[in-house]
VOPA-621829 format. One record per residue (C-alpha): residue number from 1; residue in one letter; x, y negated, z negated. Coordinates in Angstrom, 1 decimal. Last residue first. Layout:
N
<r><resi>NUM</resi><resn>A</resn><x>X</x><y>Y</y><z>Z</z></r>
...
! end
This chain:
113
<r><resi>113</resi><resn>X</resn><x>-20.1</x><y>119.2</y><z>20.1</z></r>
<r><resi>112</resi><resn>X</resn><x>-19.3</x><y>117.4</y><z>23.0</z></r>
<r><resi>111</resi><resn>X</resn><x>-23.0</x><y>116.5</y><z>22.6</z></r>
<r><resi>110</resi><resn>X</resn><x>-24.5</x><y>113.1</y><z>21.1</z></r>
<r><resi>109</resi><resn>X</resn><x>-27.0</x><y>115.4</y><z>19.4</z></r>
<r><resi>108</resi><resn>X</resn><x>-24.0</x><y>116.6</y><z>17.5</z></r>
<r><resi>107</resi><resn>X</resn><x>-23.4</x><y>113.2</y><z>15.5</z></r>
<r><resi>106</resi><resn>X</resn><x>-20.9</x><y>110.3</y><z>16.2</z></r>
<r><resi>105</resi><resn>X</resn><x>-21.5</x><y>106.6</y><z>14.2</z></r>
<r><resi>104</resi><resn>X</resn><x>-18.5</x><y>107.6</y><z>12.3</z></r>
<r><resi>103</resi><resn>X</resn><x>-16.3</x><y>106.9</y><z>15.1</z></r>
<r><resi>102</resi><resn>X</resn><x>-14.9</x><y>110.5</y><z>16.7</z></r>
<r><resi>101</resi><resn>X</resn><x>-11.2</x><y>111.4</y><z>16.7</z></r>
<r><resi>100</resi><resn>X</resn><x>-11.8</x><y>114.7</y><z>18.4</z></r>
<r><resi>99</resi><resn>X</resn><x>-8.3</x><y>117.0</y><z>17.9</z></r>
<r><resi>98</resi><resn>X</resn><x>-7.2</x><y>118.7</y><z>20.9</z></r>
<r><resi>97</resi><resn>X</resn><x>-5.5</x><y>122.3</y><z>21.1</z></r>
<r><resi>96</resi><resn>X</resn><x>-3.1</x><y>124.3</y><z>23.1</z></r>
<r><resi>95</resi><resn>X</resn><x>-0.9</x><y>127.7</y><z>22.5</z></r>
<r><resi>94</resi><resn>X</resn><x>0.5</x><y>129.3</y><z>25.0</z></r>
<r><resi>93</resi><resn>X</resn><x>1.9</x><y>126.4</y><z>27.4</z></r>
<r><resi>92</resi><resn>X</resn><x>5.3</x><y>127.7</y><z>29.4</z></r>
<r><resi>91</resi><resn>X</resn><x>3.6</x><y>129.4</y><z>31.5</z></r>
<r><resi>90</resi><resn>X</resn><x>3.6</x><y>126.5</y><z>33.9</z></r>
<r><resi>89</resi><resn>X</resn><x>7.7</x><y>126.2</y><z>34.1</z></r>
<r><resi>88</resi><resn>X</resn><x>7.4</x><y>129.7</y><z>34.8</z></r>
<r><resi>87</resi><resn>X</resn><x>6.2</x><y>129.5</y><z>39.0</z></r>
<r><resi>86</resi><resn>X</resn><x>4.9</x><y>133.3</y><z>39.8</z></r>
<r><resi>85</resi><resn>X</resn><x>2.2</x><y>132.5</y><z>38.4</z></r>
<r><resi>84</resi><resn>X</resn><x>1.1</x><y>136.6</y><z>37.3</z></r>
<r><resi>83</resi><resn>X</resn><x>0.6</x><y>136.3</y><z>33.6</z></r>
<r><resi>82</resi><resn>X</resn><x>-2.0</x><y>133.8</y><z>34.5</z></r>
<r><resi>81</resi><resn>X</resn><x>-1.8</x><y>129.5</y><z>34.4</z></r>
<r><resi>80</resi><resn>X</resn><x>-3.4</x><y>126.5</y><z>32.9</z></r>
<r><resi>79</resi><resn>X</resn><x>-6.5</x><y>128.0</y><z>33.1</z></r>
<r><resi>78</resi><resn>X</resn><x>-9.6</x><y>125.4</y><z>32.9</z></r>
<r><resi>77</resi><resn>X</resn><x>-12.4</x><y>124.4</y><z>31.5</z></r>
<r><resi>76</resi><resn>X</resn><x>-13.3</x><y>120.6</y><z>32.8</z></r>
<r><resi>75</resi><resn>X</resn><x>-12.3</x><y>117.6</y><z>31.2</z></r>
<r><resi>74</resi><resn>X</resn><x>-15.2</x><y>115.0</y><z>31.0</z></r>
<r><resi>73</resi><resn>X</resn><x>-16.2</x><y>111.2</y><z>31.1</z></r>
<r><resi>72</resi><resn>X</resn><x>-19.7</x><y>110.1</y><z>31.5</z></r>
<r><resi>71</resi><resn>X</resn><x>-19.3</x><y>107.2</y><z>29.0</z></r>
<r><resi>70</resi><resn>X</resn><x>-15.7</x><y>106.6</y><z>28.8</z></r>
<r><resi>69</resi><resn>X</resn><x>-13.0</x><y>109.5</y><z>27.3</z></r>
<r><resi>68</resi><resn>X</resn><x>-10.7</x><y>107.9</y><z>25.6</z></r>
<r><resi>67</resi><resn>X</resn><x>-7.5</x><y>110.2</y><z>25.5</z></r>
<r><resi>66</resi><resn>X</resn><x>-4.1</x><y>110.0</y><z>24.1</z></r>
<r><resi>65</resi><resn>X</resn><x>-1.8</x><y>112.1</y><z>25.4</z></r>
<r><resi>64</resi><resn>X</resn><x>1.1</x><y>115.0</y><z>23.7</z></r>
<r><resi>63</resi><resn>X</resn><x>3.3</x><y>117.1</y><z>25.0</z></r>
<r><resi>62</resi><resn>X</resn><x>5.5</x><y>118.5</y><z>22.1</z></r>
<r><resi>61</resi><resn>X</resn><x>8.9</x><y>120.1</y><z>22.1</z></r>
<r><resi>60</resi><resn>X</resn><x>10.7</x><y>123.0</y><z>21.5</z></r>
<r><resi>59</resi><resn>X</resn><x>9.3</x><y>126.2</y><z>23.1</z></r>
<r><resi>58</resi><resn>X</resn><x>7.7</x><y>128.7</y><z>21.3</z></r>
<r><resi>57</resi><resn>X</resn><x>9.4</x><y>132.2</y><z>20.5</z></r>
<r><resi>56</resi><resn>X</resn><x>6.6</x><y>134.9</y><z>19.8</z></r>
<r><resi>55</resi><resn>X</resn><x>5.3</x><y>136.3</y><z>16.6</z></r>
<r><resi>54</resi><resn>X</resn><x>2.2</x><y>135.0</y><z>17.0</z></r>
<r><resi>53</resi><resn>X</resn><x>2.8</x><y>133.9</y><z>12.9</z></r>
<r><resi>52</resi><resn>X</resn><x>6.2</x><y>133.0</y><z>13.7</z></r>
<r><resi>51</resi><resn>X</resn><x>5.4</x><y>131.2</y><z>16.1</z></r>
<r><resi>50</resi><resn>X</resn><x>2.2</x><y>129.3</y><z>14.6</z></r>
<r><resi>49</resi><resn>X</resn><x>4.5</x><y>128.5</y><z>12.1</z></r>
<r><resi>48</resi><resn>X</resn><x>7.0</x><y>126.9</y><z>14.3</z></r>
<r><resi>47</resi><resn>X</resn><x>4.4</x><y>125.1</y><z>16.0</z></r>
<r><resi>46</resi><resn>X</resn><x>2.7</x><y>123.6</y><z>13.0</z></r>
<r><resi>45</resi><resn>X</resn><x>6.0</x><y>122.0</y><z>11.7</z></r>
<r><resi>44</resi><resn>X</resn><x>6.1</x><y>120.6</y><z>15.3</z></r>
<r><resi>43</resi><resn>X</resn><x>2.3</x><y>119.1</y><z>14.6</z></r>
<r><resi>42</resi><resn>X</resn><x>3.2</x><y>118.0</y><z>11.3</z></r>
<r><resi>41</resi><resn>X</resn><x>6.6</x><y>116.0</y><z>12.6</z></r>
<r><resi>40</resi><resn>X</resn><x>4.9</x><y>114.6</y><z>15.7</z></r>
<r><resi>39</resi><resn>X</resn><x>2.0</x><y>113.4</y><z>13.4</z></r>
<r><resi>38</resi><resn>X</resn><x>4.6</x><y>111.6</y><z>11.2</z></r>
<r><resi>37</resi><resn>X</resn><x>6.5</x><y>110.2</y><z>14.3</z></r>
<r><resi>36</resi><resn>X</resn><x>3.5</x><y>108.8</y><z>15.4</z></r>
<r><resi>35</resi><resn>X</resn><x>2.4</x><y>106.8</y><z>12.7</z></r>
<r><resi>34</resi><resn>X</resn><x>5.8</x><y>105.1</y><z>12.6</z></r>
<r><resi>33</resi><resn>X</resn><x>5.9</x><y>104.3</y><z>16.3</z></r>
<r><resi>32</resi><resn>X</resn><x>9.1</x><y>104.8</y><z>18.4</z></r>
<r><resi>31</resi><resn>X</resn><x>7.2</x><y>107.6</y><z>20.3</z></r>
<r><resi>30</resi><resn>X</resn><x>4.5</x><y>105.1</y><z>21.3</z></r>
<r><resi>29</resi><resn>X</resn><x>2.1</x><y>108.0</y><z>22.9</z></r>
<r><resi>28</resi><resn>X</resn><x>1.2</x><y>108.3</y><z>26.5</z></r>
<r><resi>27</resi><resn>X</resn><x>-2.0</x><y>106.7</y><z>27.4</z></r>
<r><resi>26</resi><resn>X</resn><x>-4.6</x><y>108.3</y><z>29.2</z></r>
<r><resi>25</resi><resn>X</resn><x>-8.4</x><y>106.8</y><z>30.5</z></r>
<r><resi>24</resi><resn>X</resn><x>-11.0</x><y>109.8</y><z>31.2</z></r>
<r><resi>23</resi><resn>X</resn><x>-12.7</x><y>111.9</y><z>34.0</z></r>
<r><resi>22</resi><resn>X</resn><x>-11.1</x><y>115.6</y><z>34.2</z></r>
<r><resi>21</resi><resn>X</resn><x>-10.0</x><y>118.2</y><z>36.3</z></r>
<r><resi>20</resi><resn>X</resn><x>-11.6</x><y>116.8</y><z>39.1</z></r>
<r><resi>19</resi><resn>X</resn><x>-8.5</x><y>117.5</y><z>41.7</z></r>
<r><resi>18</resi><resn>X</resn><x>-5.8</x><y>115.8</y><z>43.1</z></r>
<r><resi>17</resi><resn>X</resn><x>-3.0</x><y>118.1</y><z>45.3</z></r>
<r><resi>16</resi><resn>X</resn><x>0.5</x><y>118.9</y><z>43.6</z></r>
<r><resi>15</resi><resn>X</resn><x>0.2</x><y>122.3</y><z>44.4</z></r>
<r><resi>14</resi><resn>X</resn><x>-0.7</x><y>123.3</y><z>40.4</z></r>
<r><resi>13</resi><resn>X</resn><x>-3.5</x><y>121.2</y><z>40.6</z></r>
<r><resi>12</resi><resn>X</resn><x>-3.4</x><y>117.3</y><z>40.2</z></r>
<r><resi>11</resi><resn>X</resn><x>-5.7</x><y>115.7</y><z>37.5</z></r>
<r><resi>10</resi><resn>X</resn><x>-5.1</x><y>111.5</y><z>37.1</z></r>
<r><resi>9</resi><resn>X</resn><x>-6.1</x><y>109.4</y><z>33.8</z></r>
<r><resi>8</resi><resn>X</resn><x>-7.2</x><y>106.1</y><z>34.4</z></r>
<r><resi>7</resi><resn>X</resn><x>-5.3</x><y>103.3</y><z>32.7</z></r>
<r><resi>6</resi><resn>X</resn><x>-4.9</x><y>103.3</y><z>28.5</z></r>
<r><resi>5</resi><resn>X</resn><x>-1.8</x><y>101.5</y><z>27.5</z></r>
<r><resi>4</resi><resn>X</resn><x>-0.3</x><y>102.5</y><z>24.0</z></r>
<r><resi>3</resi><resn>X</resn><x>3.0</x><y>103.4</y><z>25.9</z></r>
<r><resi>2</resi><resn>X</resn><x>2.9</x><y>102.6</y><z>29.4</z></r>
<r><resi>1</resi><resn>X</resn><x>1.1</x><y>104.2</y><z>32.0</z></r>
! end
């Protein structure tokens, strides 16, 4: 998808076939965009003090998607990958996290809580 384009996110295990990871529209980020480049500049902040406070070496770089997830829409628990994949380009993630950006209208009884 293009940047700022929401299309129909897809979920592929770690052979390459589709799964049902999740349900939800995707959009990669505008990396040239203002607002962006601010959150990109916290966030990387954040990883080199989460690394030195894990003492452990994180990678450089950020992957980061913007998600809508529709009425119905999900992502599944899930391992990324164990100790023991014996491919290293998918332990690279240790740390992960997702920040809800919820209208105002949003309370707990509407669940993802």
């Amino acid at each position: 998808a293009a940047a700022g384009q929401f299309v129909a996110g897809e979920s592929f295990s770690s052979d390459g076939t589709r799964d049902d990871l999740r349900a939800a529209l995707t959009c990669p980020p505008n990396i040239n965009d203002d607002v962006f480049y601010d959150l990109y500049e916290k966030l990387d902040a954040l990883r080199t003090e989460l690394g030195v406070a894990l003492e452990c070496t994180m990678a450089s770089g950020i992957e980061c998607t913007y998600v809508i997830y529709p009425e119905g829409g999900y992502y599944k628990r899930h391992v990324d990958s164990t100790d023991d994949d014996r491919d290293v380009s998918r332990r690279r993630r240790c740390v992960s996290f997702i920040v809800y950006l919820n209208d105002e209208s949003w309370s707990a009884e509407d669940g993802g809580a």
